[in-house]
TORSE-262634 format. One line per 4 residues: number of its first residue (from 1); their letters; for each residue x, y, z of C-alpha. Coordinates in Angstrom, 1 decimal. Layout:
REM TORSE-262634
NUM> A> X:Y:Z ~ ...
END
This chain:
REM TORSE-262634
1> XXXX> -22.7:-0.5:-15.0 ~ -26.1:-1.8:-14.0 ~ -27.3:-0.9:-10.3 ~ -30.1:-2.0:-8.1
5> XXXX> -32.9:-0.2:-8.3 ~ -33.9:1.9:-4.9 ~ -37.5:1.0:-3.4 ~ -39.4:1.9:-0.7
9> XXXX> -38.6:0.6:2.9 ~ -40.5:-2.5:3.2 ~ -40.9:-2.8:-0.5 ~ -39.2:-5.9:-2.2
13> XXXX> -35.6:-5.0:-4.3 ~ -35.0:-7.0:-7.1 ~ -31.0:-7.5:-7.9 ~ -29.0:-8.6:-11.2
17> XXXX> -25.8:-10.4:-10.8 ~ -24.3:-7.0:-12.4 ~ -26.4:-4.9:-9.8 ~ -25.0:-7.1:-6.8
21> XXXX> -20.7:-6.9:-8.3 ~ -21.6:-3.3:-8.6 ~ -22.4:-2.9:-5.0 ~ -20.0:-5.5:-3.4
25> XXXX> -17.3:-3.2:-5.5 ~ -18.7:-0.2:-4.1 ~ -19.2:-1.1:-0.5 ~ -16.2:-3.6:0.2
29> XXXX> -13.9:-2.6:2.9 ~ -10.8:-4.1:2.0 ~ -11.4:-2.7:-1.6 ~ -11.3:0.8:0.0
33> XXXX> -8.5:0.4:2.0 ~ -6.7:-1.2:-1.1 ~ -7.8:1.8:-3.1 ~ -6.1:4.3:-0.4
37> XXXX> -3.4:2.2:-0.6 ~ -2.8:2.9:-4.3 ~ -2.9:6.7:-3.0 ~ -0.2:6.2:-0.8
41> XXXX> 1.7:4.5:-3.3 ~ 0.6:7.6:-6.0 ~ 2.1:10.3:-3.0 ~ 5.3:8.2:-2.3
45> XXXX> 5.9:8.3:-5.8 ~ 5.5:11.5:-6.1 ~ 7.8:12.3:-3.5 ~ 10.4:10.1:-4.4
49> XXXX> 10.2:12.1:-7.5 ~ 11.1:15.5:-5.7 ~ 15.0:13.8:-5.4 ~ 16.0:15.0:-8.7
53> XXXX> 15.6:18.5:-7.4 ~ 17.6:21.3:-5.6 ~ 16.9:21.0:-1.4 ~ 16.6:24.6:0.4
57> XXXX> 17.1:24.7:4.0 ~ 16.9:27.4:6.6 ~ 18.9:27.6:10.0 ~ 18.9:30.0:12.4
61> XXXX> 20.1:30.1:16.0 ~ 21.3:32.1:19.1 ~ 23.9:30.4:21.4 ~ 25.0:32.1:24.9
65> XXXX> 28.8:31.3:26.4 ~ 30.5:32.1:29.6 ~ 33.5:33.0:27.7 ~ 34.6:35.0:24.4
69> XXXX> 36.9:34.0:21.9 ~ 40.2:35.8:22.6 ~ 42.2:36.7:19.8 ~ 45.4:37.6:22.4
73> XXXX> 46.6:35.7:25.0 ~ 46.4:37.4:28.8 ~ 49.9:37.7:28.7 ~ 50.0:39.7:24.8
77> XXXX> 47.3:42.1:26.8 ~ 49.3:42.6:29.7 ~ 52.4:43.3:27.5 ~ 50.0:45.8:24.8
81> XXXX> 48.4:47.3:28.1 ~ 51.6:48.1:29.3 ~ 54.0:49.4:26.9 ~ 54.4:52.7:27.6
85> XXXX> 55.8:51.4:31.3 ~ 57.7:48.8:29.1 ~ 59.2:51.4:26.7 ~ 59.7:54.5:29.1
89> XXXX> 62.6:53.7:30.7 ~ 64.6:52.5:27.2 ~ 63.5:55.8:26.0 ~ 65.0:57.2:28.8
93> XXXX> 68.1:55.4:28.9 ~ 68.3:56.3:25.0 ~ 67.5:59.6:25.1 ~ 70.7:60.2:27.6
97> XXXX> 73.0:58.4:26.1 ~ 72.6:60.5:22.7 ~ 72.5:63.8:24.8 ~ 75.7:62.6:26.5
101> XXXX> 77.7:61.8:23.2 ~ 76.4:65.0:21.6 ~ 77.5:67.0:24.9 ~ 81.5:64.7:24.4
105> XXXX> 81.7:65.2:20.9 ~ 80.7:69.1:21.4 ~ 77.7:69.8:19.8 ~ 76.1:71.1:23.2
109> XXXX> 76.9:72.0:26.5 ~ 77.2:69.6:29.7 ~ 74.6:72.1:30.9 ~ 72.2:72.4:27.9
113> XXXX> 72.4:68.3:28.0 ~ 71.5:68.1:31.7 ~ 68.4:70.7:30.4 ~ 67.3:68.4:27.9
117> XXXX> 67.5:65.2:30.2 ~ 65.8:66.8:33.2 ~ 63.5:68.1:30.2 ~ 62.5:64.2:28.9
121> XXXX> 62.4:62.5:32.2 ~ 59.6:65.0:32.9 ~ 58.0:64.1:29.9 ~ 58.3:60.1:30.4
125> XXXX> 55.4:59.6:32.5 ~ 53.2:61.2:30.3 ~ 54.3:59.6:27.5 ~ 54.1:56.4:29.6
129> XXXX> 50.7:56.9:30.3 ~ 49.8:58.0:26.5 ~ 51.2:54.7:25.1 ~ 49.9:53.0:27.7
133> XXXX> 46.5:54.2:26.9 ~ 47.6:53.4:22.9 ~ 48.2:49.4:24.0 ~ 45.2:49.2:25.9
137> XXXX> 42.8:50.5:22.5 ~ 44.6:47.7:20.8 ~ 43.7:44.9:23.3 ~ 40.0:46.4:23.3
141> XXXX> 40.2:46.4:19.2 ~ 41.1:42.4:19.6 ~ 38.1:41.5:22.0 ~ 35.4:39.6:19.8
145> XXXX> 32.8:39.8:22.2 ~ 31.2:36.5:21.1 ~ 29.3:35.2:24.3 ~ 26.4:36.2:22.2
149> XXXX> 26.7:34.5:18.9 ~ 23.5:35.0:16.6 ~ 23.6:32.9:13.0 ~ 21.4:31.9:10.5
153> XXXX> 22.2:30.7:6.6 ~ 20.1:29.9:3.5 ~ 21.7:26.2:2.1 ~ 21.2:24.6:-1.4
157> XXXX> 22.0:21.3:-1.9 ~ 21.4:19.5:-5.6 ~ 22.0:16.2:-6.1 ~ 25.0:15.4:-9.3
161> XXXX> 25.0:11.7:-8.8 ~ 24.1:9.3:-5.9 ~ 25.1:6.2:-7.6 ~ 22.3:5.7:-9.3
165> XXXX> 20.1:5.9:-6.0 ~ 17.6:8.2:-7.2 ~ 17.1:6.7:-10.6 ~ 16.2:3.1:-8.7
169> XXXX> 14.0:4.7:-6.0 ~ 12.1:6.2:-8.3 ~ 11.3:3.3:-10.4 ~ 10.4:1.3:-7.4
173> XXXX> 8.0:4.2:-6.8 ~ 6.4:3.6:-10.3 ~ 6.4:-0.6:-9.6 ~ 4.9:0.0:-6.1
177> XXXX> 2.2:1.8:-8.7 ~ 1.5:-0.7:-10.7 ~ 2.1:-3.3:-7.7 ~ -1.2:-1.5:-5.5
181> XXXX> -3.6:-1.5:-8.8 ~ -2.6:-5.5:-9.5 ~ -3.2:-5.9:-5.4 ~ -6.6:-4.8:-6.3
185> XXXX> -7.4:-5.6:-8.9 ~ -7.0:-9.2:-7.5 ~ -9.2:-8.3:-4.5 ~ -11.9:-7.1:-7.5
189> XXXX> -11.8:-10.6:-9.0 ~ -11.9:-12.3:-5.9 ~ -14.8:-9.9:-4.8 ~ -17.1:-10.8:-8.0
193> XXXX> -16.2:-14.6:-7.9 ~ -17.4:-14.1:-4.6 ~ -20.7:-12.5:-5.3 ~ -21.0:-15.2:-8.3
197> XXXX> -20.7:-18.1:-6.2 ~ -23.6:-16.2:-3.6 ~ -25.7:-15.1:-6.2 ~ -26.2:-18.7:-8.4
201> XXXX> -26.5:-20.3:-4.3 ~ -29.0:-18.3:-3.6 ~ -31.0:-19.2:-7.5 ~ -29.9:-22.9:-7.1
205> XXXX> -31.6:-22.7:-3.8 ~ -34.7:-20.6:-4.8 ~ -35.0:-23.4:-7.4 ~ -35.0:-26.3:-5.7
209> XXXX> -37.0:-24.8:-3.2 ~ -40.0:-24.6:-5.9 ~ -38.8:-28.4:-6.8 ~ -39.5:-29.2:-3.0
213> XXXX> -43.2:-27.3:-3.0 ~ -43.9:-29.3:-6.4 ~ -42.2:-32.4:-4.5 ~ -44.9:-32.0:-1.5
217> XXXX> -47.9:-31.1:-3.4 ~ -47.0:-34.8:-5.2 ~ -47.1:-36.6:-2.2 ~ -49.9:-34.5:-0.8
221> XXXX> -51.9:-35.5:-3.7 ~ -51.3:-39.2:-3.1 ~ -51.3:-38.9:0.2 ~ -54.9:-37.9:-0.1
225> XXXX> -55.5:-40.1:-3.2 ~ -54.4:-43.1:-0.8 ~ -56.8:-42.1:2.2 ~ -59.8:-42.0:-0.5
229> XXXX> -58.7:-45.5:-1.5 ~ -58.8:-47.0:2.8 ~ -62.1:-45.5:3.0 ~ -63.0:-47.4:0.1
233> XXXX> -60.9:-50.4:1.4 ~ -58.9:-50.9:-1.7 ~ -55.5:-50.0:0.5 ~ -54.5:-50.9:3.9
237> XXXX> -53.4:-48.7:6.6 ~ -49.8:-49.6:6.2 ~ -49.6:-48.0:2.4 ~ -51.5:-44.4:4.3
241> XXXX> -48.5:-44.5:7.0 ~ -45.9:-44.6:4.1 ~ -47.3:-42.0:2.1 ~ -47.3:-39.5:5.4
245> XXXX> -44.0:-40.2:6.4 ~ -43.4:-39.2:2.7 ~ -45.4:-36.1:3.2 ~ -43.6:-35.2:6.4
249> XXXX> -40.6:-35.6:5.0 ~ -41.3:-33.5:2.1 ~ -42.5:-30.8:4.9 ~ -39.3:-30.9:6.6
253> XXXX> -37.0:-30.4:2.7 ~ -39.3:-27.4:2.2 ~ -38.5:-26.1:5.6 ~ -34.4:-26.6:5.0
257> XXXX> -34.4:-25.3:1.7 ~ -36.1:-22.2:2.8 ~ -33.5:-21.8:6.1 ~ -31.0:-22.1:3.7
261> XXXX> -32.7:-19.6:1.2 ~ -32.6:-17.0:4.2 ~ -29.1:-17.7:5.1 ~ -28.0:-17.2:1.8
265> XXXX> -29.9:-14.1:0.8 ~ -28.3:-12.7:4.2 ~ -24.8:-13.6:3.3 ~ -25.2:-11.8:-0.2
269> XXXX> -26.6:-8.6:1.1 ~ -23.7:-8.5:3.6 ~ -21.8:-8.8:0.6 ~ -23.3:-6.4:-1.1
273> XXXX> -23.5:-3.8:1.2 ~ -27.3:-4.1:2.8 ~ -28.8:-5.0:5.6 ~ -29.0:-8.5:6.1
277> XXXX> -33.2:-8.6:6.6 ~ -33.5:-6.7:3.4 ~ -36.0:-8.2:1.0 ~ -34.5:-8.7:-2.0
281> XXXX> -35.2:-10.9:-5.1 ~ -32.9:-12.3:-7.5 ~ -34.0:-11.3:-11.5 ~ -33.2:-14.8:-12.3
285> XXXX> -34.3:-17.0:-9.7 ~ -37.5:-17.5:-11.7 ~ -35.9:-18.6:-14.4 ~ -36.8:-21.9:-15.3
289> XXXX> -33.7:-22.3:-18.2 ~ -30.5:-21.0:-16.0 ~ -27.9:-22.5:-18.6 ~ -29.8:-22.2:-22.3
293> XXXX> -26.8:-23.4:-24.0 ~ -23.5:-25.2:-23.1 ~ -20.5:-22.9:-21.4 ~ -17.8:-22.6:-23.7
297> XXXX> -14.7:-24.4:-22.7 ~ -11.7:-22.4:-25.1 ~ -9.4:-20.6:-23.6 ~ -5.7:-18.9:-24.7
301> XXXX> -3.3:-20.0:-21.8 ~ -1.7:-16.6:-22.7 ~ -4.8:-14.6:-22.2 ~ -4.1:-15.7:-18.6
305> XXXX> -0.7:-15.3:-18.0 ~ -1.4:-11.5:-19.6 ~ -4.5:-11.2:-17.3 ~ -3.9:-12.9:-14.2
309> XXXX> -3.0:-9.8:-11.4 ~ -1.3:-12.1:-9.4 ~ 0.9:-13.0:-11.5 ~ 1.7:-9.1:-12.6
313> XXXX> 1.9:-8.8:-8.9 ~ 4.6:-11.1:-8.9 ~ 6.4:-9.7:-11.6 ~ 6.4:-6.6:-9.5
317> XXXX> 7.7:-7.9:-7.3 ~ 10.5:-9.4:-8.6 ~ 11.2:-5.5:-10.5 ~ 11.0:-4.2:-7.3
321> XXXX> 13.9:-6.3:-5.6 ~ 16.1:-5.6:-9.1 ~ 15.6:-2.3:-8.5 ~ 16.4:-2.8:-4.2
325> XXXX> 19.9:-4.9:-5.6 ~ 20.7:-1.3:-7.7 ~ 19.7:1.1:-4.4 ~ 21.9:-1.4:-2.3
329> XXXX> 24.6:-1.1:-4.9 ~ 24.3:2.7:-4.9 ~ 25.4:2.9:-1.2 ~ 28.6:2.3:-2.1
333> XXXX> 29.1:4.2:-5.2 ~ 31.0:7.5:-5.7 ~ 28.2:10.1:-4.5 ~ 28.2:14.0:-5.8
337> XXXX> 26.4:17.0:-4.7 ~ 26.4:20.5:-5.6 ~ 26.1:22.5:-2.4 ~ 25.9:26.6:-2.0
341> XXXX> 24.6:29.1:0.1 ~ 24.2:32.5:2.5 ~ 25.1:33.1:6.2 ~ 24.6:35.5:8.2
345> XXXX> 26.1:36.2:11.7 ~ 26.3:38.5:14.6 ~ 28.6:39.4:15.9 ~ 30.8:38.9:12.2
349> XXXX> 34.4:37.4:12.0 ~ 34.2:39.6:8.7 ~ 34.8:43.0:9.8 ~ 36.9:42.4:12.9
353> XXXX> 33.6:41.1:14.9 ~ 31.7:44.0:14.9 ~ 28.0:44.0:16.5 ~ 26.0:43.7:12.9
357> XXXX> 24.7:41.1:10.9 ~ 26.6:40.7:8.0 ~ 26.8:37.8:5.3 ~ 28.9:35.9:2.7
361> XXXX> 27.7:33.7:0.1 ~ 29.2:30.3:-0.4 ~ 29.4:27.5:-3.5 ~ 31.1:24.1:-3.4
365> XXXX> 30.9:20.7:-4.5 ~ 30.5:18.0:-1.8 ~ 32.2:14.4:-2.8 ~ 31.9:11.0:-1.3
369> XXXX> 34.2:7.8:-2.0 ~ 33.4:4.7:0.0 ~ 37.0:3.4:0.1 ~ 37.0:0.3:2.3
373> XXXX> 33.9:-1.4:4.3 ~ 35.2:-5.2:4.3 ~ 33.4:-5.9:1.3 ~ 30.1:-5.1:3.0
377> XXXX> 28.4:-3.4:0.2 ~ 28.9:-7.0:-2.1 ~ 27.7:-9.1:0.6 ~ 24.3:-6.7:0.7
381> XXXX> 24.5:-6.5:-2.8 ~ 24.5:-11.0:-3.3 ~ 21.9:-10.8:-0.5 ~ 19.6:-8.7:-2.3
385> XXXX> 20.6:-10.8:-5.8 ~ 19.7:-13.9:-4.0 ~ 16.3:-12.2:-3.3 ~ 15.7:-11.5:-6.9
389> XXXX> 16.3:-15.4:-8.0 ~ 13.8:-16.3:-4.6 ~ 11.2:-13.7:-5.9 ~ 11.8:-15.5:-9.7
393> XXXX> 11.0:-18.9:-8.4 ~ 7.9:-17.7:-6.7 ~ 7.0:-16.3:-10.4 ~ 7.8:-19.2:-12.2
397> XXXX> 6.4:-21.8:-9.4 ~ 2.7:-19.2:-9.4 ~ 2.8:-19.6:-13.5 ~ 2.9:-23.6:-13.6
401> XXXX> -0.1:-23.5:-10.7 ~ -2.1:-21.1:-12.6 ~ -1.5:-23.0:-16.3 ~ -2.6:-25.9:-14.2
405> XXXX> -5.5:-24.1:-12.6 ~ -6.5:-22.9:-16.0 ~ -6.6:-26.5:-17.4 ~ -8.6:-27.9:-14.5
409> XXXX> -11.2:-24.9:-14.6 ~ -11.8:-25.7:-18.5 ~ -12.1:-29.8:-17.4 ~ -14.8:-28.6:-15.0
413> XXXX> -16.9:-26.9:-17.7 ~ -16.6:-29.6:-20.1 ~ -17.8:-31.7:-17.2 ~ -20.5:-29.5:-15.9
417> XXXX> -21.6:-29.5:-20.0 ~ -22.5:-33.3:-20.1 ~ -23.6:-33.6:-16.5 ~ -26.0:-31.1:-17.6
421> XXXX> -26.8:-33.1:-20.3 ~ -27.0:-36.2:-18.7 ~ -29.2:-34.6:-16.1 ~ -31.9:-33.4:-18.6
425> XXXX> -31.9:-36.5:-20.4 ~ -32.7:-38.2:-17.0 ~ -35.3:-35.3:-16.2 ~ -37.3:-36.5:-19.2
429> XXXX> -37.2:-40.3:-18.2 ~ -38.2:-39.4:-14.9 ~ -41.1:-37.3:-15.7 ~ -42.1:-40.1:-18.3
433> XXXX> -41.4:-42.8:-15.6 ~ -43.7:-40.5:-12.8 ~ -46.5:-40.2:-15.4 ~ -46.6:-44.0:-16.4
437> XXXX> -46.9:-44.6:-12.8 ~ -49.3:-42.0:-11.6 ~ -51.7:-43.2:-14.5 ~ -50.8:-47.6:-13.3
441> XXXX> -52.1:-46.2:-9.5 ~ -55.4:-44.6:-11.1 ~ -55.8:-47.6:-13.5 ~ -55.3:-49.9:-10.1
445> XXXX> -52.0:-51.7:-11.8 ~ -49.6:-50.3:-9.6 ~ -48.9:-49.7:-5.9 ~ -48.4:-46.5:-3.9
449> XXXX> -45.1:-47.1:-3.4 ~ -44.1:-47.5:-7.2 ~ -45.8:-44.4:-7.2 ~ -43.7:-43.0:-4.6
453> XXXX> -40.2:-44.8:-5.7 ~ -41.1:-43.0:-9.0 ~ -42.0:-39.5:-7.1 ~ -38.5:-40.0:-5.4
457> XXXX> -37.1:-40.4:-8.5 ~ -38.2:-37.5:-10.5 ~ -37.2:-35.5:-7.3 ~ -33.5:-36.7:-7.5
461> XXXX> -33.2:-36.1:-11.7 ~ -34.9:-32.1:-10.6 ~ -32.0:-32.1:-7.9 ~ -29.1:-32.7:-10.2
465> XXXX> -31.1:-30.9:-13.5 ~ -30.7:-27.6:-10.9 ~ -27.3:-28.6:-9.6 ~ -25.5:-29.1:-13.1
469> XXXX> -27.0:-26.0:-14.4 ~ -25.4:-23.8:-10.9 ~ -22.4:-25.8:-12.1 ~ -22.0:-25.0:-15.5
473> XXXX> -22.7:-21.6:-14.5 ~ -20.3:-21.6:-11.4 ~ -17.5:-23.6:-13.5 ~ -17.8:-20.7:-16.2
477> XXXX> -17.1:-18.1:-13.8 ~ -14.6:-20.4:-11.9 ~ -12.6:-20.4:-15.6 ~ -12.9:-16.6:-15.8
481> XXXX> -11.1:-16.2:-13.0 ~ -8.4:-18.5:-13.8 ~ -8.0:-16.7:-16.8 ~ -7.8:-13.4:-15.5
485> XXXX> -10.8:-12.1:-17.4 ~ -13.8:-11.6:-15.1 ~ -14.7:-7.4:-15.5 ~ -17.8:-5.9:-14.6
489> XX> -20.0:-5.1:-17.3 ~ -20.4:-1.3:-18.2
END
């Protein structure tokens, strides 16, 4: 890649067409922010990418509430709390009935059986207040104590099948790719053509500007030529004020031409990057012989339907809402995960809620069957279809524009090809006509204003000369870019 070479502040930089698309590339904003575009588009694919694989997730948390789950209800407790009270007095009641049959059926004494009965009703309250004490350890055992709940858990979750979800995001991840680098590549193209069209301006210019000094010292030359000849009274006065509204208005073409010279100098270094008053110099605006031989018209229509980045962009786009019809679709598939996992809480439901952390691991298989949604999911799914056909017609409708662009661009060079040689044909008559009539004034045979008709003359065959050699250069690049093919030279 050729570059311009860095002078001096002050000094004069002389610029190739190659030097100037290097530096347009180089310093154009919209190229850099298409650039970092394409980054985005390279991250977003490569997170789309991360769906094929397991997701890890960590909770943890710590939740305060007024009340505790009870395993009992308040009446249960009352009843547990109580059962020695409860079960006291049927012991009691027991206990003397037996001693009463056993004292009847003789195995003791009435008095030994009033012993033993004055013996156990002593004992009842005691035992009342034993079992009581028993039924209140139970109740305790049941409290969870959970107004202080602590939990946290490890969770897994890997994707089986998402309806084919994945698969289509991922490969509009890859279009989107190729979608950014035909975006800019575009914006290249269009940023040389560019540059092309500025840099043969600015030669076209420089040349006609020399055409216009040449054009004034002419005039100049008879101007003075015709004053000599009043002096001598061989002219009148009226031929001397023709010839100096010649000269003046060959002043005030040199004075344009140069205006537009500047202008045009300024747009190409804002093109390019540099400040707009630096002094630069085109390599070939002294070239005398811009176009030495004829563009070449041939062309391969298929070169530019390969080439062409808007039409790849196009095609993207159209992949891209294929793939958007499949990720619609997916929605409403059959979707399968494998899920698993380790939590951890405190207080535990595992070992009667006691205050440690304590864990269990988990595994299952999580399942998802869209059943009935009123045929939304085929309405989306004709929508996005209906996009895909819009998106082909676009494609089709940008091909015929561009074979038809393609044919007009290679009509333009065949044109530019004989107006060029039409133009140096004429260049030669002029010149021929100019010197025939410069030699008639100096023999006395012709007037000043044959002279100047002829001087006019050889001025407008110059003019086109320079204009149909910027257009055969201009219609060659304009046919590059139709076909898809203008590069940077490395």
């Amino acid at each position: 890649m050729l570059a311009a070479i860095t002078v001096p502040a002050g000094a004069q930089r002389i610029l190739t067409l190659d030097s100037c698309r290097a530096m347009a590339l180089r310093n154009n904003k919209q190229l850099s922010a298409a650039k970092l575009k394409q980054e985005v588009a390279f991250n977003t694919q490569r997170a789309t990418r991360t769906k094929y694989l397991p997701k890890v997730d960590v909770l943890g948390g710590y939740e305060w509430t007024s009340k505790e789950v009870s395993l009992l209800k308040d009446s249960q407790k009352e009843q547990i709390n109580n059962l020695g009270t409860t079960l006291a007095p049927k012991v009691g009641e027991g206990a003397s009935s037996i001693l009463t049959n056993m004292a009847q059926n003789g195995l003791i004494s009435p008095q030994q059986a009033q012993a033993l009965g004055a013996f156990l009703s002593e004992q009842m309250a005691p035992l009342a207040q034993a079992v009581n004490g028993l039924g209140q350890g139970i109740t305790d055992a049941f409290r969870t104590d959970t107004r202080n709940i602590f939990a946290a858990a490890v969770m897994v979750k890997q994707p089986i099948y998402m309806g084919g979800a994945i698969t289509a995001a991922n490969r509009m991840a890859d279009i989107n790719m190729q979608l950014t680098a035909n975006s800019t590549e575009a914006m290249e193209q269009n940023t040389l053509y560019g540059i092309d069209q500025a840099y043969w301006t600015i030669v076209s210019l420089r040349q006609k500007q020399k055409l216009a000094d040449a054009f004034l010292q002419l005039v100049q030359k008879l101007d003075g030529d015709v004053n000599k000849m009043i002096e001598e009274g061989v002219a009148t006065k009226a031929d001397g004020l023709k010839v100096s509204v010649k000269v003046n208005e060959a002043e005030m073409a040199v004075t344009q031409v140069e205006n537009g010279l500047s202008l045009a100098k300024m747009l190409l270094c804002q093109l390019c990057g540099l400040p707009v008053d630096e002094n630069i110099t085109l390599a070939d605006e002294e070239n005398t012989q811009l176009s030495a031989q004829p563009a070449s018209a041939e062309f391969n229509m298929q070169t530019a339907m390969d080439n062409r980045p808007e039409l790849k962009a196009l095609e993207n786009a159209v992949d891209i809402s294929k793939q958007m019809t499949k990720l619609t679709r997916a929605a409403y598939m059959p979707q399968v995960a494998l899920t698993g996992g380790y939590m951890v809480m405190n207080p535990n439901p595992f070992n009667g809620f006691e205050k440690e952390f304590s864990g269990v691991f988990n595994v299952g298989v999580l399942v998802r069957v869209p059943v009935w949604n009123w045929f939304e999911g085929a309405y989306k799914v004709r929508a996005s279809r209906t996009a895909t056909s819009m998106a082909k017609l676009e494609l089709d409708d940008a091909r015929e524009k561009i074979e038809l662009q393609v044919n007009q661009s290679a009509f333009k060079v065949k044109e530019a090809n004989k107006r060029l040689t039409m133009a140096l044909k004429n260049v030669e008559k002029a010149e021929e006509n100019l010197r025939c009539a410069n030699l008639g004034f100096q023999e006395g045979v012709m007037q000043s204003t044959e002279v100047m008709e002829a001087q006019t003359a050889w001025l407008q065959a110059n003019t086109q000369r320079i204009e149909a050699e910027i257009d055969v250069k201009l219609s060659e690049v304009q046919l590059q870019k139709a076909l898809g093919t203008m590069r940077i030279k490395n």
